[in-house]
NUROKE-884054 format. One line per field, with one value per residue (C-alpha): x, y, z; residue number from 0. Coordinates in steps of 0.25 Angstrom, whole numbers, m for minus. Layout:
c1	(X|...)
c2	(Y|...)
c3	(Z|...)
num	(NUM|...)
% end
This chain:
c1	(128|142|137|147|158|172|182|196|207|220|225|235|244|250|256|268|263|263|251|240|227|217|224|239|234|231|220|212|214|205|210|205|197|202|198|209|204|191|193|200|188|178|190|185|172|164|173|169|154|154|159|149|158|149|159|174|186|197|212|218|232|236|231|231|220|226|215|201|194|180|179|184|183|183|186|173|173|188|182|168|179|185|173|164|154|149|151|147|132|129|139|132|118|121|129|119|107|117|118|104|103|113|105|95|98|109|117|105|114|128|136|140|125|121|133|128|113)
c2	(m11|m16|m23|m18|m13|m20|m19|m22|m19|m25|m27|m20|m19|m7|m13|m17|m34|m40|m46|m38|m45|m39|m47|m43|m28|m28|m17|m16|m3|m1|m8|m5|m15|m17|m24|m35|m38|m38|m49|m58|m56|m60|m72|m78|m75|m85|m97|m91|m89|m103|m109|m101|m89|m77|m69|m71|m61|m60|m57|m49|m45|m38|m46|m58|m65|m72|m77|m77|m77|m86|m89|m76|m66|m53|m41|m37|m26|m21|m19|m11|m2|1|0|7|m4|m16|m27|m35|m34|m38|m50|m55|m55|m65|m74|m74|m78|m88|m94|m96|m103|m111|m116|m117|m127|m133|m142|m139|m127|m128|m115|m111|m110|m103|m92|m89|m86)
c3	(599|594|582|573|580|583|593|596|606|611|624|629|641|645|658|651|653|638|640|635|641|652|663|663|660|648|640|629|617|604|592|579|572|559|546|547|562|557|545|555|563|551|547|559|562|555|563|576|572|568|579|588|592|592|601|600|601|591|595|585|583|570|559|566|573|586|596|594|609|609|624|630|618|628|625|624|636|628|616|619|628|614|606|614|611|621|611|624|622|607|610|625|617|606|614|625|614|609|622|624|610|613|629|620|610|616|607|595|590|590|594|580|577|589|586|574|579)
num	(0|1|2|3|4|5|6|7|8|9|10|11|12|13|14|15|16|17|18|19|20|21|22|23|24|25|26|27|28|29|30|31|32|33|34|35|36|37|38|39|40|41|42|43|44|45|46|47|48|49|50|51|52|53|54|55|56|57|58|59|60|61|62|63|64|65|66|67|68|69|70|71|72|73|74|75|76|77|78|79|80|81|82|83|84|85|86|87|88|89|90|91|92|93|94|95|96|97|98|99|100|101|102|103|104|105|106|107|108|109|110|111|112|113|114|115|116)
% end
């Protein structure tokens, strides 16, 4: 269970491209979680929950929040590497219970309420 548990890496590339991403050869190494990427993490979680974004991926670098990743957050596969936690299953289950609210009802529940079921 990765209730809990936080994860955070960067991307590196040891190919000597500048680009760090998966595509140009980029790889991902731990990252301490600290309290200041934690309290930009809580500075905007409650915007995301309200606009129905129960999963989302934060980019972080040094005290500065630079993208925040709602329709491809990824990383999760990095991040259970380095944690040694599958963050993949508690995140699948609620989105796919939310889904089915949301065939269910239809227009009846807007996405904000269904994020915060």
């Amino acid at each position: 269970m990765s209730q809990g548990k936080y994860a955070a890496f960067r991307r590196v590339n040891t190919k000597g491209d500048m680009r760090s991403n998966m595509h140009s050869g980029g790889e991902s190494e731990p990252v301490e979680v600290t309290d200041q990427m934690l309290n930009l993490v809580e500075a905007v979680r409650p915007k995301l929950v309200r606009d129905g974004m129960f999963l989302a991926g934060l980019d972080i670098v040094d005290d500065k929040l630079m993208e925040i990743n709602v329709f491809t957050p990824g990383g999760l596969g990095s991040a259970a590497k380095h944690a040694g936690v599958d963050f993949t299953e508690p995140s699948s289950t609620p989105s796919s219970a939310k889904s089915n609210t949301a065939r269910l009802y239809g227009k009846q529940i807007d996405n904000r309420e269904i994020a915060t079921l």
